[in-house]
N, C-alpha and C positions, 0 to 999 in steps of 0.2 A: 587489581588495578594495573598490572605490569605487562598482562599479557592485553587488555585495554588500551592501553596509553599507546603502545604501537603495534602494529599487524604483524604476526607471529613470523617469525625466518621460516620463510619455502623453498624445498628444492625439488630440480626438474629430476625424474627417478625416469628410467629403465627397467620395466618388468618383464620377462623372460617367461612366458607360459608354456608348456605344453600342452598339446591340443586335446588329451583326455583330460588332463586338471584345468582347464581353460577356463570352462560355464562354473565349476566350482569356486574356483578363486575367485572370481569376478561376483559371483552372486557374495562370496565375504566377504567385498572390499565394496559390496551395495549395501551390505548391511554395518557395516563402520561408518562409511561416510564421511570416508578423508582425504578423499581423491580426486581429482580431477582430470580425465582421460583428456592427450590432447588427440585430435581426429588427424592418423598420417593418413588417411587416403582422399584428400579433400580435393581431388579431380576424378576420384571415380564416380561415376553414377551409382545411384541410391540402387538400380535391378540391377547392377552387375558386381554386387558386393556379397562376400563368401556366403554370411548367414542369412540372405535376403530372402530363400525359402521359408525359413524357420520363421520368421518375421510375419511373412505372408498367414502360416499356417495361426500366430498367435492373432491376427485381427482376423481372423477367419472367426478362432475363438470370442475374440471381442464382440463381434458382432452376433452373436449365440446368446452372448451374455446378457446385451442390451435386448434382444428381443423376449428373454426370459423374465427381462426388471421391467420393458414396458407390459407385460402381460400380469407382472406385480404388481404394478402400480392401476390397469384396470378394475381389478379388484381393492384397491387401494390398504395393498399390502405394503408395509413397510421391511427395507432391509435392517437386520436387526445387529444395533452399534454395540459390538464390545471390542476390547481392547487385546484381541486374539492380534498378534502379527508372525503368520505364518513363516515359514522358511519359501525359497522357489524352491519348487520341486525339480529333479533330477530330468535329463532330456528325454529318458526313455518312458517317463511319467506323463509328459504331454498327450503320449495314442492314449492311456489310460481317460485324461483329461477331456480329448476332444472325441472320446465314443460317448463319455455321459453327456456331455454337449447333445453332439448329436443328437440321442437316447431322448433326454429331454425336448429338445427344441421340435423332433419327429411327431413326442407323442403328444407335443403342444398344438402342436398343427393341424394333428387330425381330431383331438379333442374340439378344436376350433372349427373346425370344416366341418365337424358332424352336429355341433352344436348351433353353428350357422342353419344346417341346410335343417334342419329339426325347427329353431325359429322361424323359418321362410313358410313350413310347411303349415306352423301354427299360426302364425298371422291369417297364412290363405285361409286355413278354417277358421279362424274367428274372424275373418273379414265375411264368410261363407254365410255363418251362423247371424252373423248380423244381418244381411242383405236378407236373409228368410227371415227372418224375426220382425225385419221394419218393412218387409213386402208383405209378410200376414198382417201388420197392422196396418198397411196403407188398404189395402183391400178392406179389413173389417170394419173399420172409420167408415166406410162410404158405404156397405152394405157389398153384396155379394157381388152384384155388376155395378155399385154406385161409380165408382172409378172411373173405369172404362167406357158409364155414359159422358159421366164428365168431360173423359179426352175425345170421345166423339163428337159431342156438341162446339167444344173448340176447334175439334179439326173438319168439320164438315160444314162445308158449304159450296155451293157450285159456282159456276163461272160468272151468272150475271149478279152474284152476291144474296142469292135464296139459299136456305136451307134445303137439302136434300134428304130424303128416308133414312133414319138411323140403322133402319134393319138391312142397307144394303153396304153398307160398310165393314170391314174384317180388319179389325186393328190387331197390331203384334208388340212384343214390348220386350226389352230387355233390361239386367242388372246390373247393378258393379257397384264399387265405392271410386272415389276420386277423391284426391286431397283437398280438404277443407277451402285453403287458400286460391284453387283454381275454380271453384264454383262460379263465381261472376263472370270470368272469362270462357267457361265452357255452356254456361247456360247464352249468353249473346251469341256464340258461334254458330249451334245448332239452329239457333232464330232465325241469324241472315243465311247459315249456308242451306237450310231445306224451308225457305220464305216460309216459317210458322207454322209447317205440318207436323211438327211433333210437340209433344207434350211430355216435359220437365216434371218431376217429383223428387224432392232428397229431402234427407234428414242425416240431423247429426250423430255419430257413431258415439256413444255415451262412455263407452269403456275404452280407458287406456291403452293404447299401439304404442307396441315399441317395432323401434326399426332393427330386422334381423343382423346386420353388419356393424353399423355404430351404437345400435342400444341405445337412440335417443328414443324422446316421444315424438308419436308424430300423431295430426289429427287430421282424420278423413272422415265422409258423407258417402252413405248409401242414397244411389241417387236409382229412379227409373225415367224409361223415354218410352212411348206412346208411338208407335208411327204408322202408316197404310203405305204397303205394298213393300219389293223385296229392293227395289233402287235404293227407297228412304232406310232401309236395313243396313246397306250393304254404307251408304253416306257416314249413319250415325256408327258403324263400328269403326269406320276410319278416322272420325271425330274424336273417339275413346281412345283407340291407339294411339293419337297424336297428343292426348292431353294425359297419356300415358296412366288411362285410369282400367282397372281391372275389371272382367265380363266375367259373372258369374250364371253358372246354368240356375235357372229359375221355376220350376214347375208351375205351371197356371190353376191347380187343383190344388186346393187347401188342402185334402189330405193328404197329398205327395208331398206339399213342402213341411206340411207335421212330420211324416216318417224319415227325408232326408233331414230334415233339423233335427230329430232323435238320433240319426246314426251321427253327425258331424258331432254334438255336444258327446257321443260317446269316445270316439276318436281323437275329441278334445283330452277327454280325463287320461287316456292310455299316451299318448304324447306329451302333456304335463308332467306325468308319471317320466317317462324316457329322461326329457330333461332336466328335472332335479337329478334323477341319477348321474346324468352326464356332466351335471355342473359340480358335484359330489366328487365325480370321478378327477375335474378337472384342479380344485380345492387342493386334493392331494396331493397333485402331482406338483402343483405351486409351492405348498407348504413343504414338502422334503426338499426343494430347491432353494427357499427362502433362506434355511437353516443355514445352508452352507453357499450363498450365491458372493457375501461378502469375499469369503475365504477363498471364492475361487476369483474372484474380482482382484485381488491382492495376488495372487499364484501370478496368473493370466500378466500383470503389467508387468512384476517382476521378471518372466519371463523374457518379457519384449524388450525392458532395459536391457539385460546380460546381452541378449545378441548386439543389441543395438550398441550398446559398449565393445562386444568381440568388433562388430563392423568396423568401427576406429582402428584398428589393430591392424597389423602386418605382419602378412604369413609367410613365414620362412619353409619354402618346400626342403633342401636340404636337409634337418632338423626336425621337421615336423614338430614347430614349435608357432606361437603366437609373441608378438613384440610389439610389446604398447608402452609410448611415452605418457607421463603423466605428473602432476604438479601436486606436493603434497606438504604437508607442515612439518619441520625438523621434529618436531615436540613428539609428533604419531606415528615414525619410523619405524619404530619397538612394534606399534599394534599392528598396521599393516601386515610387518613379517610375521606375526602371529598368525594373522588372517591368511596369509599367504599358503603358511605351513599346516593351518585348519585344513583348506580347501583342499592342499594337494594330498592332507590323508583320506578325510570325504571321498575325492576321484579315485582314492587305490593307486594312483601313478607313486613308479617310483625315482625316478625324476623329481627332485624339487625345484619349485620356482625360485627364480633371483631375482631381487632386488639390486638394481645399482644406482647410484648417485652419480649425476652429470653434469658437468662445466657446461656454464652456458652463458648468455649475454642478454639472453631475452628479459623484459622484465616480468616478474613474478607477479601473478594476482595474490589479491588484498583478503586475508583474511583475519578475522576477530573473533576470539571465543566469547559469546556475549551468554545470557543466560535469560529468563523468564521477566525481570526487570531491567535489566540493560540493551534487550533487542530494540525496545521502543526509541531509546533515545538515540542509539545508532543509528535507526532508521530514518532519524531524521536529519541525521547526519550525511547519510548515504543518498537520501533526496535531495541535498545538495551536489554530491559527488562523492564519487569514492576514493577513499584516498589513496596519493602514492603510495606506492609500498613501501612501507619502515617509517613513514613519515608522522608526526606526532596526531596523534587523533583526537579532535575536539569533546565527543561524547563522554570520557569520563570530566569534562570540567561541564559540559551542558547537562550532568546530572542535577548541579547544584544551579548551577546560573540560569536552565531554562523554569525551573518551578519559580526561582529567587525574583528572577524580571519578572517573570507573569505577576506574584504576588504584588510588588509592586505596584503593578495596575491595578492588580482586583485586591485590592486589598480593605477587605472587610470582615471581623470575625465570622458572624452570621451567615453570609453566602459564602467565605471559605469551611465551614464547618459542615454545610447538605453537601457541596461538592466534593470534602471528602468521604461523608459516609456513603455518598455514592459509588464513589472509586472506591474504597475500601466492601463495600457489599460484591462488587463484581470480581472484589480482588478473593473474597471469602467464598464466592461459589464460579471462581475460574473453571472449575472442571466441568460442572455442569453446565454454562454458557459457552464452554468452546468445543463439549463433546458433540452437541447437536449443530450441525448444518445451517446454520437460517439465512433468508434469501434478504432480511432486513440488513441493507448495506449500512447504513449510518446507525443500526442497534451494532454491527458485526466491525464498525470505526470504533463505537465507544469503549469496546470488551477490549478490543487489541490495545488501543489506549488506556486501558485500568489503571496501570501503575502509576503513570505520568498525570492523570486525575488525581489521583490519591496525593501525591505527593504536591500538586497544583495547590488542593485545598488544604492541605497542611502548611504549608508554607504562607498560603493567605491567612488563616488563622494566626498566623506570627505578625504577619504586617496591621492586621486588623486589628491585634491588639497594642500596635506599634503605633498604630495612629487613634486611637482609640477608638474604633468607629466599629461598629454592632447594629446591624441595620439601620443606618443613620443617628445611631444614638450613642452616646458616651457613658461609661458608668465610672464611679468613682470607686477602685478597691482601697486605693493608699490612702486617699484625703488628699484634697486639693493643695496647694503650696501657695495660692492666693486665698484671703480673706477679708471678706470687704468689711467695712467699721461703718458704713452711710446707715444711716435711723429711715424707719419708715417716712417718717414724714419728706426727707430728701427725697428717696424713691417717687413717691410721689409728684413729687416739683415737677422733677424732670425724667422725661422718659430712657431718657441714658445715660450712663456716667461714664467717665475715664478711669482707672484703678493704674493707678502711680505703683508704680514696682516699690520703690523708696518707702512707700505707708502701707501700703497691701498686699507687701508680697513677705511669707515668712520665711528669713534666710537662716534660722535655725535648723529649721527642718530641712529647707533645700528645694529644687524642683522636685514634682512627681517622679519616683522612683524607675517607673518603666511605662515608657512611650510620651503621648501626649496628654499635657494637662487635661482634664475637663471642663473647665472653667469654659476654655476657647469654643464649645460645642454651643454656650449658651451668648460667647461675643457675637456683636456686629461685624467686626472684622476680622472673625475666623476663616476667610477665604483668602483676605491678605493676607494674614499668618502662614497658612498651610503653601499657598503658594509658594510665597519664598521658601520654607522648608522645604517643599518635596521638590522646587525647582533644582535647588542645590544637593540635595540628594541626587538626581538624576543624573547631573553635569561629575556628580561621585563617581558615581558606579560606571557611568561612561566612560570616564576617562580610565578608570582603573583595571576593568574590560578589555579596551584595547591596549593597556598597555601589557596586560598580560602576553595578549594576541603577542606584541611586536616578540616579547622575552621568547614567547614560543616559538618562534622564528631563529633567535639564537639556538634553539636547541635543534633543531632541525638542520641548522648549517655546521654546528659540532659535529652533529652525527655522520652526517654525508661530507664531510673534511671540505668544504667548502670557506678556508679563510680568506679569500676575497669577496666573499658576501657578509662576512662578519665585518670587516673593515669598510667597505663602499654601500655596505646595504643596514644591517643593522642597528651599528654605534650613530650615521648618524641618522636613524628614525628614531632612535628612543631620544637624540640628545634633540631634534625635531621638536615630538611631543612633550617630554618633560619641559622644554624652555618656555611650549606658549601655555600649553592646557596642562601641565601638571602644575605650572606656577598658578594659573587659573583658580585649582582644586587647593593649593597652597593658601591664597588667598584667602575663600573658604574659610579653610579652618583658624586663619589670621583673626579675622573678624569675629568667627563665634565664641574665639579666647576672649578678646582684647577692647573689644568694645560691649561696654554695659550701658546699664539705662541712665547713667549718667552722660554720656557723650551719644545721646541718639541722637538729637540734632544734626552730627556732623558726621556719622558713620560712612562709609565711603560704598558710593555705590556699583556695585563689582562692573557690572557691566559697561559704564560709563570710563570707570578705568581703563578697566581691557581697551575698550576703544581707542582710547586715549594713546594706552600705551604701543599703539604701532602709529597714534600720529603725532606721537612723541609732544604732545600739548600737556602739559604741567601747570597745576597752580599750587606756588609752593605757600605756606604759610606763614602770619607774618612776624619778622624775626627781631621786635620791638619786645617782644613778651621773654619776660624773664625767666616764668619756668618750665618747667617740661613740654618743650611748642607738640609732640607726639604723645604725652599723659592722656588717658581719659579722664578727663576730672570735668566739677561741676561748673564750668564755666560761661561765660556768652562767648557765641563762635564769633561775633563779631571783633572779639578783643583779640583774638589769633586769626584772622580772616581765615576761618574754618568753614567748609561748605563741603558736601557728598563729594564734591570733584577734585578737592584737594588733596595735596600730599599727604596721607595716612603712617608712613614711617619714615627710619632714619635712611637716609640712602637710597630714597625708592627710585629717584630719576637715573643717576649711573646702573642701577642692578637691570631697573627694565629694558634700557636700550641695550645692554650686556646682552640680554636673553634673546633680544630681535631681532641683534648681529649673529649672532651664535647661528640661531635657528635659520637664519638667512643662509649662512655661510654653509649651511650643511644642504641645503638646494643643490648648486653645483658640484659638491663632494657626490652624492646621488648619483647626478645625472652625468659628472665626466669620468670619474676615476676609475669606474670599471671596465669602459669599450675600450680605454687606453690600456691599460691593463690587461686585457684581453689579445688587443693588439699586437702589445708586445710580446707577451709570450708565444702567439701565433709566429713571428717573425723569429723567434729564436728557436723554433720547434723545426719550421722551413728551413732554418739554417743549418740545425743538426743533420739535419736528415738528409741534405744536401750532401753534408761532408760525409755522413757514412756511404752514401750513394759510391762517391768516388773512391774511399778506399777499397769497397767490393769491389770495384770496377777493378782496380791497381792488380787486386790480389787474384781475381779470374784472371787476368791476363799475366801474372807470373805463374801462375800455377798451368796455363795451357802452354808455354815456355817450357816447360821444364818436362811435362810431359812426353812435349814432343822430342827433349833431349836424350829420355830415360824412358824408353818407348818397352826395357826389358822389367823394366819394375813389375814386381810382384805382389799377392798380395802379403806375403809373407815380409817385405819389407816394409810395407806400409802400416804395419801393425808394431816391428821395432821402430818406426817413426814416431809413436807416440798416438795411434788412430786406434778409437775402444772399439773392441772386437765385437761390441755391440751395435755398433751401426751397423753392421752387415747383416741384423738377422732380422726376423719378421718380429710385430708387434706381439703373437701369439707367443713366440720363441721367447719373449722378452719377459713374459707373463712367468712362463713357466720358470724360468731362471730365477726368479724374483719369488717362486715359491708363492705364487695368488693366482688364481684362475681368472683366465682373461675372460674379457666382458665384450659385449657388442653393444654398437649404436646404430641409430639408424640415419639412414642417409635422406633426406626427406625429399629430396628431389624425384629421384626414382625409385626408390623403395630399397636401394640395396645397403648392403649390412658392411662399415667399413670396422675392421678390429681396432682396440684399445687395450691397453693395460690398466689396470688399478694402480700402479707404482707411477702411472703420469710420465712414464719414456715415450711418448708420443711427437710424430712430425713438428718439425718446429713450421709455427705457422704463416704463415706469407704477409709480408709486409704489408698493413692497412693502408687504404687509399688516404692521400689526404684530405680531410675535410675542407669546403671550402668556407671561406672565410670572408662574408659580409662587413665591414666594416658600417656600412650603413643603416642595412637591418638591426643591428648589434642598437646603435648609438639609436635607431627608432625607440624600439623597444624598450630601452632603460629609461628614455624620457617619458615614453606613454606610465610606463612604472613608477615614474618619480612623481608626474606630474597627478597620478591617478591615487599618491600617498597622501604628499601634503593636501590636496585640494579633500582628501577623503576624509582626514583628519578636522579638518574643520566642519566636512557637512554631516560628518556622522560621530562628533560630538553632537550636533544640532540633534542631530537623530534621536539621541539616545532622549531629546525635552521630550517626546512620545512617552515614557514613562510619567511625566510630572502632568500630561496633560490625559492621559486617559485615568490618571488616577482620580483626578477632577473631575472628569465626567463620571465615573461609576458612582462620587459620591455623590455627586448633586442629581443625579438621576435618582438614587434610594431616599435621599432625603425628597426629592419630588414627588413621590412613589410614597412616603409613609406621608407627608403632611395632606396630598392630596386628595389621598383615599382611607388609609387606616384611621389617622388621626381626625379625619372628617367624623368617619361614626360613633370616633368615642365621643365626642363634645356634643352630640343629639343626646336630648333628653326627652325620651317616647318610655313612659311604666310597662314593664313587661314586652311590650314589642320591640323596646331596643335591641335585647337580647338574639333574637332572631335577626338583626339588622347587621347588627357585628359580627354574625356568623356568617351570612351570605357577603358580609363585605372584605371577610376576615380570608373566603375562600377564591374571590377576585384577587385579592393581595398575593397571596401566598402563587396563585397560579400566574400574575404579571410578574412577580419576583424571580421565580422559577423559567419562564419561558425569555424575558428581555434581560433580567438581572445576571443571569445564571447561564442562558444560552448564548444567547446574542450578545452581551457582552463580555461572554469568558472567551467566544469563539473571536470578536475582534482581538483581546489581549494574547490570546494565543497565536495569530498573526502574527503580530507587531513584535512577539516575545522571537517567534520565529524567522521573523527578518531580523531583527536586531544581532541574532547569531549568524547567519548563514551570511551578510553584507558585514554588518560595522566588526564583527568578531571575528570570523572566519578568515576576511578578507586579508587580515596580518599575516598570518601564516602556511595558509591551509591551501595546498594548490589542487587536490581535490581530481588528479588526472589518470588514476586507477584503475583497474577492473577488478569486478570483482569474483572471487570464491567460488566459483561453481560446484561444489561436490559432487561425487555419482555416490545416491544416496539412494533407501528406500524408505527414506522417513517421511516422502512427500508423498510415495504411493500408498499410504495406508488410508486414504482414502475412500468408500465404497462408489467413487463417484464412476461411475465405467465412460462416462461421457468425455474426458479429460486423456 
């Protein structure tokens, strides 16, 4: 919880590499994952940076890789997921790397290019063999010249439209196929482009074509054309070429086209033969890559990280060293140098790297050690903002309070009891739901969300049985605390009775032990009842919510030494809130003491008070009556002019207008006491500063006086004046006297390296400019702030009735839901068919329960749970204006996704 509650202490580190230990250290400090490289060369261009070769040569590799996994995935091979996370290999291991590359991707290419042109060649012959196969049957249908009379008696006729002698006609004919889909369009083109002198015949190709390149299917037609003379030849081939349909040689002799259809169907079997082997051949070559494509998948990023990390860095020629700043958490110091001192044995250098620790001003990003059940709630912390650095973090109190509100709303044993064994089954086989990949975004929301499910419907299961409610229904474990005494025959009279607490109710026993009676499940004004309770439950939790909020606001102005926010900001918001809405929640529990079923008559109705109490309208009661004018007893309110709107206790008019001046009077404390205060110290900072100005001024000018009196001064005197012999030597000199080896920083300007000591003898640093000082922005801003507090306090009390009013709807929605459809088929009385009625009606229930009960209305409460924190909660204390954590890690590249 501690390292939770605020963002771990980070500091800005100096790491000193050498350039053989360089790719080592870096690949150890990718495999810790506690670092954060900051980029000093952020004007250089990405090709004009040290490792941008090496860079290059690794998507060279990337690109090898992907063409190897999409040639996986044509065969619809899968990369195979285990929990292998390699190391990166060494730089001299990369030519290793990118010859099997190579190697592979070579002999994937020509396995593809031979297996292509081997498909092209089969197609041709089975487009060959078909075109003979359906020209020997167009021929044998119609007899030996039946055909070819046919195309003559269509194409012959003479000028004045008589037929002309068959036998003086010479017709010629060609084959091919053409894709099924161009038929229509190629059979009307030949019509109008050779006006009707040829003659169409096609049929459909019965066996399966695949396409040599994509290996889809495709469907084509053995067609023939009929034509006289060598023009209409020369027409119909450029009709073919253009409808890009294939001309196959065709013998006009049945026996020739038996004998080349024997040789094609042979040269069919011997080239089916070829490519199984070829696809055999190519199976292999997939499957030894597959085994190890993850592994090199994971090599290959890693790789491209370490450079892409060295490229941050700044190379010290000098030294022949690497100098990279980076942002790390005090806690992981220790491992780092571990890592550090791993890497530089791994490189063999004997040079070890440094770690140094650096003063700085920048502000640190936000880091949280969260774990497998705390990631979720952070994150939705973090979807608000991340927070300042050190500043108090919401998410360990949204542990309890984001499941606590939801329940709230959804609160029903029965739909919190699926929704936790839902969450609890995803939480029992996390491993298997997060090892696989799946593209189901809103299945890949609810996994991530497990815990925060689980923990949803467990907490509903608490409220459900808080308000007794079980799919709309109440059970009684303890026994009721009401008992009615009416005789049937009453019942009867009348269709409903009144049950007097005073006759009916057993104050031996007490109320029901835990939650709500049941009694109330079977009242008429069980909606009045629950109302009022869960209304003033809500205006509870609200108010004690945000008061939390304010307190955590104290703690945040503790910690960052901040007592002018303690005085002007926080004392008076809480003394704000507690005077209107904590006396509110006061009242509350005033009433649930203090008045019983004797004085319901005149119980006082809160909200009418409240009202009241800022318009200071009073009805006090009347003070004729001798005994206790504040007692609940059983009296007529008329004898005390008692009503809902009068005076309820002793003192109520002084205490409330007390609390409305208070809470008033802390408005302007808000809005003036800080810019003034602000003010002032600004003016006495100007003042200070003023007057040291002119004594340095005093003292350069006695000291150039004096100089020029004692022009023989030495430095030998200047040193008996009391001047440490230490100002006169270099920061390096300073290092070594001091017995610590001196460090470097980096100059980020130009890259150059200015020395320091570890002992902190360093340049005294030059006077800061002064801030300037808005008196107006100042006094804006704290009224936007004041004005954005009180006004928020009262609309996000209101807020928090969202609770009391979706709770109302979840139940009258299940109660809608059981009386309207379950409870409908038990009250049918059908022998033996009812049975089957309640089943099919029982699995309409069960699935509207599930998709509106369960979906739709878990996913509004999760809303509303979710604004209620990130506005009425947040907004107290949480400024939420952080960066956050970046690690250089390789925990995100174990992924075998090469695409990323």
């Amino acid at each position: 919880m501690g390292a939770l509650f605020r963002s771990e202490e980070m500091n800005l580190c100096q790491i000193f590499l050498q350039s053989e230990a360089a790719y080592a250290c870096v690949s150890e400090l990718g495999e810790l994952g506690l670092v954060q490289f900051k980029d000093l060369n952020p004007d250089v261009n990405a090709f004009q940076r040290k490792f941008v070769s090496e860079i290059m040569r690794c998507e060279e590799m990337q690109r090898k890789l992907r063409y190897i996994h999409k040639e996986l995935k044509k065969d619809q091979m899968k990369i195979p997921d285990t929990d292998e996370n390699p190391k990166a290999p060494a730089p001299k291991e990369m030519i290793d790397l990118e010859a099997t590359f190579e190697k592979i991707e070579s002999e994937l290419k020509e396995v593809n290019t031979n297996a292509e042109a081997l498909r092209r060649n089969y197609l041709e012959l089975t487009e060959l063999k078909e075109v003979l196969k359906k020209t020997h049957v167009f021929f044998s249908e119609h007899g030996r010249h039946g055909i070819v009379d046919d195309a003559q008696h269509a194409l012959m006729h003479d000028e004045g439209g008589g037929f002309v002698p068959i036998t003086s006609v010479q017709l010629g004919f060609v084959a091919g196929v053409i894709p099924r889909e161009k038929i229509p369009a190629f059979e009307r083109l030949l019509w109008f482009a050779n006006r009707g002198n040829t003659f169409l015949k096609y049929d459909d190709i019965d066996q399966p074509l695949e396409d040599p390149v994509s290996g889809d299917a495709i469907d084509k037609c053995v067609f023939l054309i009929f034509f006289q003379g060598e023009q209409l030849k020369a027409r119909v081939r450029k009709i073919c070429e253009g409808f890009k349909a294939t001309l196959y040689p065709c013998p006009e002799i049945s026996q020739e086209r038996t004998e080349m259809l024997t040789g094609v169907s042979t040269r069919l079997e011997d080239l089916k033969t070829v490519l199984n082997q070829t696809k055999d051949h190519r199976l292999r070559v997939l499957m030894s890559a597959q085994k190890e494509l993850r592994t090199w998948i994971i090599k290959v990023k890693k790789i491209k990280a370490i450079y892409h990390t060295l490229n941050m860095c700044n190379f010290d020629v000098s030294h022949n060293s690497l100098i990279a700043e980076c942002w790390t958490p005090v806690s992981g110091l220790e491992e780092i140098q571990q890592a550090l001192k791993h890497g530089t044995e791994l490189s063999g250098s004997t040079v070890p790297s440094i770690l140094h620790r650096m003063q700085t001003k920048e502000v640190p990003p936000t880091y949280f050690k969260t774990n497998k059940f705390t990631s979720v709630f952070q994150e939705i912390i973090d979807a608000y903002g991340i927070a300042t650095y050190q500043e108090v973090n919401p998410a360990p109190y949204a542990i309890i309070s984001f499941p606590f509100l939801f329940a709230v709303m959804f609160g029903d044993f029965g739909h919190g009891f699926i929704m936790f064994l839902a969450g609890f089954w995803m939480v029992i086989m996390e491993k298997k739901l997060t090892s696989g990949k799946s593209d189901n975004e809103i299945m890949n929301m609810f996994v991530g969300g497990r815990y925060i499910i689980t923990m949803m419907g467990l907490f509903s299961i608490y409220t459900g049985l808080i308000y007794n409610d079980i799919f709309s229904k109440s059970v009684n474990i303890f026994g009721s605390g009401w008992h009615p005494s009416y005789d049937f025959k009453t019942l009867q009279a009348e269709s409903s009775r009144v049950l007097n607490p005073e006759d009916h109710f057993d104050n031996t026993t007490g109320p029901y032990p835990f939650g709500v009676d049941p009694i109330w499940q079977s009242s008429l004004n069980k909606i009045t009842f629950t109302n009022s309770l869960k209304m003033k439950i809500s205006v509870i939790f609200g108010v004690s919510q945000m008061l939390l909020g304010v307190l955590l606001s104290c703690v945040n102005h503790v910690y960052f030494r901040r007592p002018i926010n303690i005085f002007c900001e926080f004392i008076p918001q809480i003394v704000f809130l507690l005077c209107l809405f904590g006396y509110l929640v006061a009242l509350v529990f005033y009433k649930w003491i203090f008045f019983t079923s004797l004085c319901t008559q005149y119980a006082p109705q809160l909200l009418i008070q409240f009202i009241n109490m800022f318009l200071i309208t009073y009805t006090p009661r009347s003070a004729n009556f001798t005994g206790d004018v504040y007692a609940c007893m059983d009296i007529e309110p008329t004898v005390i002019n008692a009503t809902s709107q009068t005076v309820f206790y002793e003192h109520q008019q002084p205490i409330q207008i007390t609390l409305v001046v208070l809470a008033l009077l802390m408005v302007p404390v808000m809005l003036l006491f800080k810019p003034f205060i602000l003010r002032a110290r600004h003016n006495a900072r100007a003042k200070a500063n003023a007057i040291r100005r002119a004594g340095l001024n005093a003292t350069s000018q006695r000291t150039l006086i004096h100089n020029e009196e004692h022009p023989e001064s030495s430095d030998d005197s200047k040193k008996v004046k009391g001047e440490r012999p230490e100002a006169h030597l270099s920061d390096i000199e300073l290092g070594a006297m001091s017995g610590k080896d001196p460090t470097m920083s980096i100059n980020g300007e130009d890259g150059g390296v200015v020395s320091h000591s570890e002992v902190g003898l360093a340049e005294p640093e030059e006077e800061e400019e002064e801030e300037e000082f808005d008196m107006g922005e100042i006094f804006i801003h704290q009224a936007i702030h004041t004005i954005e507090y009180c006004l928020g306090c009262i609309s996000h009390t209101a807020s928090y009735l969202r609770l009391w009013a979706l709770s109302l709807a979840h139940a009258q929605l299940s109660e809608v839901l059981w009386s309207m459809l379950f409870r409908f088929s038990l009250t049918m009385d059908f022998a033996y068919v009812g049975g089957f009625i309640i089943f099919f009606v029982f699995a309409a229930f069960a699935a509207v329960t599930v998709a509106v009960l369960l979906l739709m209305e878990g996913l509004s409460a999760f809303l509303h749970t979710l604004r209620l924190h990130w506005v009425e909660f947040n907004s107290k204390f949480y400024m939420g204006e952080g960066y956050k954590f970046a690690p250089y890690s390789f925990k995100h590249l174990l992924d075998a996704d090469i695409d990323e």
